[in-house]
N, C-alpha and C positions, 0 to 999 in steps of 0.2 A: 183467224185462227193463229193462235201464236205458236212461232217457230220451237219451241222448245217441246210446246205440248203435241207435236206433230213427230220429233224425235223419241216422247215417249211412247207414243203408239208404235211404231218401228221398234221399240226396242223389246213390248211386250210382244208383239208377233214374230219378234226376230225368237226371241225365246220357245214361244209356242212353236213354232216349225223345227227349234234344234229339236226341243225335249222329244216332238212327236216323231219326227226322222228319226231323232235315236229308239223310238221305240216300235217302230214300225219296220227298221232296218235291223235290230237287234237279232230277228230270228239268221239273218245270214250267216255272223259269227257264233248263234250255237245253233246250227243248223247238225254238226257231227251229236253234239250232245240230245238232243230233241233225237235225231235217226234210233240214238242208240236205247234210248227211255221208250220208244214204242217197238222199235224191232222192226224201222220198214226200209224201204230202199229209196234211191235217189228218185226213181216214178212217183213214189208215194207222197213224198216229199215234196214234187216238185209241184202234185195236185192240192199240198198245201197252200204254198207262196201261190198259187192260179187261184183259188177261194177268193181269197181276201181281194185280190185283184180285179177279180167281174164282179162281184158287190161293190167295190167301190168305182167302177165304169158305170154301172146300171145305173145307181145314185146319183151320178152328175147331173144330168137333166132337172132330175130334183131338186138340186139342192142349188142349180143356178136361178130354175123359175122363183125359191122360196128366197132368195137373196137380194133378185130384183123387184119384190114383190115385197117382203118385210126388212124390218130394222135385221144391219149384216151384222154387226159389234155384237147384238145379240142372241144371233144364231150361230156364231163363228165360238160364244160360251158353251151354247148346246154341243156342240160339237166335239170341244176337249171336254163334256163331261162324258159324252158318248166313248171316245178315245177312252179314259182313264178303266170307264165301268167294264168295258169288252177286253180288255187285256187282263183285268183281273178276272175275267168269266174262262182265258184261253187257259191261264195258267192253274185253274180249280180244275182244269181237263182230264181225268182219270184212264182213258183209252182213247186210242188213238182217230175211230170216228169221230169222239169227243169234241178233239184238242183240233178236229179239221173243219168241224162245225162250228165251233167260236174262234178259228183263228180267222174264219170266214166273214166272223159279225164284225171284229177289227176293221174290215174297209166299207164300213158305212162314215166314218170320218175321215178316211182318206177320200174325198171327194169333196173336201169343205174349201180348199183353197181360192177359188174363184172369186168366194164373197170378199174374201182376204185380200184378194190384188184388187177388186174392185172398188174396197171403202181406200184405201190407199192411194187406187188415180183421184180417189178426191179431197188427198191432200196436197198430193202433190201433181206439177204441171207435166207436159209429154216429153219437156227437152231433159229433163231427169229421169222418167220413171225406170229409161233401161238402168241407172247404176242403181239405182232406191230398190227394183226387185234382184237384180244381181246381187245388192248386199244382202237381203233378204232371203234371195238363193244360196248364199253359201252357205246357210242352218242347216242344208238338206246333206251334201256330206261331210260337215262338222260332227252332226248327229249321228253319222254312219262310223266316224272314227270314234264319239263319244260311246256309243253304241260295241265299237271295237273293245276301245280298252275297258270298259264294264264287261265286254265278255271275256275276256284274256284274263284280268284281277280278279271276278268274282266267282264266276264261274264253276270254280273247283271247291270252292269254299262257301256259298251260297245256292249255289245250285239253277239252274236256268227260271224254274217258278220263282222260283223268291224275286230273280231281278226283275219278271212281269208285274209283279207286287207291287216293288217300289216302283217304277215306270208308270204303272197305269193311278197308281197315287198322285203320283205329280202331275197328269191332265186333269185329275178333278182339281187338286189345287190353284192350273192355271185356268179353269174354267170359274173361279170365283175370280180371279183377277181382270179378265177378259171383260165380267159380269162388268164391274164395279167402276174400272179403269179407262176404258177405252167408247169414246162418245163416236154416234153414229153421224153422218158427213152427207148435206145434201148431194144429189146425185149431178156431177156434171161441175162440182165448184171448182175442182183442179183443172179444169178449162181455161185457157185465156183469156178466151171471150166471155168469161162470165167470173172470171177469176175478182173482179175488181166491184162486182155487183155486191149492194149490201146482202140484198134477198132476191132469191130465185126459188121458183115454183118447184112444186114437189113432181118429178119424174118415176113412173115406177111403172115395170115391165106393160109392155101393150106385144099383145102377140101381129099384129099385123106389122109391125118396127122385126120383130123379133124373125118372123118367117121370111122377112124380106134381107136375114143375113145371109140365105141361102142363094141368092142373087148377086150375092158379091164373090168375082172371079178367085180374086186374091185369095179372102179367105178362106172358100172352097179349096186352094191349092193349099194354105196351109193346115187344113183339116185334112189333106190326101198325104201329106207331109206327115203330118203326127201319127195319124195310123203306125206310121214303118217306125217312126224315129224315134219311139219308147223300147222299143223292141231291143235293142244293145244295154241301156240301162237298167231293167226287169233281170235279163241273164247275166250281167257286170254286176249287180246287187246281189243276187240272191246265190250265185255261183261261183263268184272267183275265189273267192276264203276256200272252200272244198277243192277247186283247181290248184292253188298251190299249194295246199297241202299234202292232195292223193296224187296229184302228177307232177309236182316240182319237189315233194318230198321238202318241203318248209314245216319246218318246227314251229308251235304257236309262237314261240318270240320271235322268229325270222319272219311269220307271216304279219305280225303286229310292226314290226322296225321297216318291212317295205309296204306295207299300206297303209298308214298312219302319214308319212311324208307325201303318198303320192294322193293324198285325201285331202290332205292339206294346201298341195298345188291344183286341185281338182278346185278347192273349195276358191280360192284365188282366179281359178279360172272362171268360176259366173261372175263375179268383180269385173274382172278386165274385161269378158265379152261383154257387160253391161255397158261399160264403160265408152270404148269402142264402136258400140254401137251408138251409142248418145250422139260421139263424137261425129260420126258419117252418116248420122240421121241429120244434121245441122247442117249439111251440104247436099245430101239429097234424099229423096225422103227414101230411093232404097237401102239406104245405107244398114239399118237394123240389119234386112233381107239378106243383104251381102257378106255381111259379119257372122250370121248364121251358116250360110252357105260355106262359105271358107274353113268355119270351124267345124262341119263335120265331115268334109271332105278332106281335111288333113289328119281328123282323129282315125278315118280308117285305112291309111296308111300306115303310122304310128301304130296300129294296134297290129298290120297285117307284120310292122320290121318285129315289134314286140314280142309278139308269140312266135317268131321263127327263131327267137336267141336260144340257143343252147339250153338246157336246162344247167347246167354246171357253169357256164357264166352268169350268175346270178349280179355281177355288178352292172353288165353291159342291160344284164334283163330292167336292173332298176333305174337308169338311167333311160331306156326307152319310156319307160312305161313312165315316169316324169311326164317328160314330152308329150307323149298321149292325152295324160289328164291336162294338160291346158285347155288342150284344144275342145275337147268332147262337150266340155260345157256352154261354148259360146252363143249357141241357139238359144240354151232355156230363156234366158230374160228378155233377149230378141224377141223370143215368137209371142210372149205375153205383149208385150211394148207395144209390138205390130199390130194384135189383136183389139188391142184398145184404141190408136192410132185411127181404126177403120169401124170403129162400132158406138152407136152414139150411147150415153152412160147408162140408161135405166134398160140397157140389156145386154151390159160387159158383163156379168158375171152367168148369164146364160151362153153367150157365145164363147166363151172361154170354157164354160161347165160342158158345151159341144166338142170342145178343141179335145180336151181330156177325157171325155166317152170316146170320142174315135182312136185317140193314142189307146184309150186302156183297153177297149172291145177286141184290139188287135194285140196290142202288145200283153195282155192279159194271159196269152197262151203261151208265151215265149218261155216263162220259167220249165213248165211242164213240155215244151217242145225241144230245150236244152235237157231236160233230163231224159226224155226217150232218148236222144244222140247218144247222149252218154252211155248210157246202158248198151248202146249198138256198136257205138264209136270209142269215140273218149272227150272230156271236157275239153279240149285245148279246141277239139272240130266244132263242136257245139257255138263254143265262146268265138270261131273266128267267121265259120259259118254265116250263124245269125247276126252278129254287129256288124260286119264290112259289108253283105248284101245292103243293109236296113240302111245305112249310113249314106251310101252308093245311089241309091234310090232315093231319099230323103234330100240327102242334096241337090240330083236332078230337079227335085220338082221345087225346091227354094229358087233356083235359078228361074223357072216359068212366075214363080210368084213375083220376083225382084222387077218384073218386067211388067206386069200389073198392076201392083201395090200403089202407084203413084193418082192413079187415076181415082181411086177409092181415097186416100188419106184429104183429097182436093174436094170430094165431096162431102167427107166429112166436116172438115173447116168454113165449106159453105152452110151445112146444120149448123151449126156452132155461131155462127153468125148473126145467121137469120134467128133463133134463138133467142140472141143475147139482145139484138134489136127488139124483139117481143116484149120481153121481161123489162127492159125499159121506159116502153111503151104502156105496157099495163104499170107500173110503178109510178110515171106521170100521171096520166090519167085516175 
């Protein structure tokens, strides 16, 4: 596979994740707009953002089995045409049951990314893959800024339907390119051991591979891990634009001039945790484990200095909250990295598609658990509440995983061997 055309896949999925981030984060920044077109309150709202959310928890399972099972390049198309068709179904939404019922249909493609990271380990090898999805990860809040400024510029002047229109336009458009552009990647080629093979046998999901990931300690800790540790980024998404608005009293331009820079160091932050990670993965294999660890135990510090700044120091407030966004992202590309690290290929995108049902089955409730607070408390309790317990916890159980992980990545690399000795062998013969 030549190197260039391995850069164009990365570039059309780098694309697909901004356009769909931006369009999947969109409703955060017109979240006042949307409240105000139906006439409901922050509960109502928050059983919005929760919709979309357990529909697309429910679907992982699904759509990991259908990934390791058929061509991914190809269902990873279905997917942005799903994306593009359901965003134009939310914004034809007349009332408000409506607009809660298809904003709910939206997360049957939020749950497509598995197949994504999984054609990907098999272009590329494990001592890269943490920067390759780190770079990959920073579409998610590029998208959320891109997302920002479409709703700051258009908003007033196109109205919040229209920009679902144009959004959900552009995943049909990128699900012909997906179609046409991006070839599917035997399973297992981004391996070492088999990296240098002409040809290697077709692998594709076997459930007794697949029930036997449940036996793996690590992993099971980092599926107890994700449960909590979506839980801050669901209520940091969907809630902070409404937080400084109604309780820092931010102007839409002041809310756009200090989230847009700290989005943009967010987005820098899955880079360096990838990065990072790669780096002290190559000295021990817990190293990914440890780079995640470190990074969400200093994001809930950072957010606990953060949210205690004054409201009237707003430079010190942006200056913290800097800070904060390096760190918070340094797991994401960790905990994928890891997960393929310890799971042989023709069932990474089911054990992955498991990772994300347990973050979303839990962290799915989070928006709507932030909006009852609010309603009782106020956003600032909500927002410091639910991210520093989840973080706190999250990292605890990274730390039990760090200490596991090595034993599992050692049996992997023994599959991987025995493997590529087979394929050899039948290839003589």
């Amino acid at each position: 596979m030549k190197s260039n055309y391995r850069w164009l896949v990365v570039t059309v999925f780098f694309l697909f994740m901004l356009l769909h981030q931006a369009d999947k984060l969109l409703i955060g920044p017109l979240t006042t707009p949307i409240m105000q077109t139906f006439g409901i309150d922050e509960a109502q709202m928050g059983a919005v953002f929760t919709g979309a959310l357990i529909v697309g928890s429910i679907l992982y399972p699904v759509w990991g089995y259908l990934y390791d099972r058929y061509g991914r390049a190809k269902l990873l198309a279905l997917a942005s045409f799903i994306w593009g068709s359901t965003t134009w179904l939310s914004a034809l939404a007349p009332t408000y049951p409506a607009f809660l019922i298809t904003r709910a249909s939206t997360g049957v493609d939020d749950s497509s990314y598995p197949g994504l990271y999984s054609l990907i380990s098999d272009y590329f090898g494990p001592k890269v893959r943490g920067k390759i999805y780190g770079l990959l990860q920073i579409a998610q809040p590029l998208g959320y800024m891109l997302g920002l400024l479409v709703a700051t510029l258009f908003v007033s002047s196109l109205g919040w339907r229209n920009i679902f229109y144009i959004t959900g336009t552009l995943g049909v458009a990128l699900a012909i390119v997906i179609f046409f552009a991006v070839r599917e990647m035997p399973r297992g080629k981004g391996e070492p051991e088999l990296a240098e093979l002409e040809q290697i046998g077709i692998y594709r999901f076997d459930k007794k591979i697949a029930l036997g990931l449940f036996r793996k300690r690590s992993l099971l800790l980092l599926f107890a891990q994700g449960f909590v540790g979506v839980f801050p980024w669901n209520v940091i998404t969907y809630w902070f634009f409404r937080y400084l608005e109604t309780e820092r009293k931010y102007t839409p331009d002041a809310v756009f001039m200090t989230m847009a820079p700290a989005i943009l160091v967010l987005a820098s932050g899955h880079l360096i945790g990838g990065t990072l990670g790669d780096f002290a993965f190559q000295r021990t294999p817990r190293g990914r484990v440890l780079v995640s660890m470190f990074g969400v135990f200093a994001g809930a510090v950072m957010l606990m200095i953060t949210l205690s700044v004054p409201i009237e120091n707003q430079t010190l407030f942006f200056v913290t909250l800097l800070l904060t966004a390096v760190f918070i992202p340094f797991a994401a590309s960790n905990v994928v990295a890891t997960v393929y690290d310890i799971t042989l290929p023709e069932v990474r995108s089911t054990a992955l598609a498991v990772q994300y049902f347990i973050e979303g089955s839990g962290a799915a409730l989070a928006p709507l658990m932030a909006g009852l607070i609010a309603v009782r408390s106020s956003l600032h309790d909500a927002i410091l509440i639910i991210c520093v317990s989840a973080w706190l916890m999250c990292g605890t159980l990274l730390a039990f995983t760090a200490y596991l992980v090595p034993r599992d990545i050692k049996v992997l690399r023994e599959q991987m061997r025995e493997r590529a000795a087979y394929e050899r062998a039948r290839q003589i013969s």
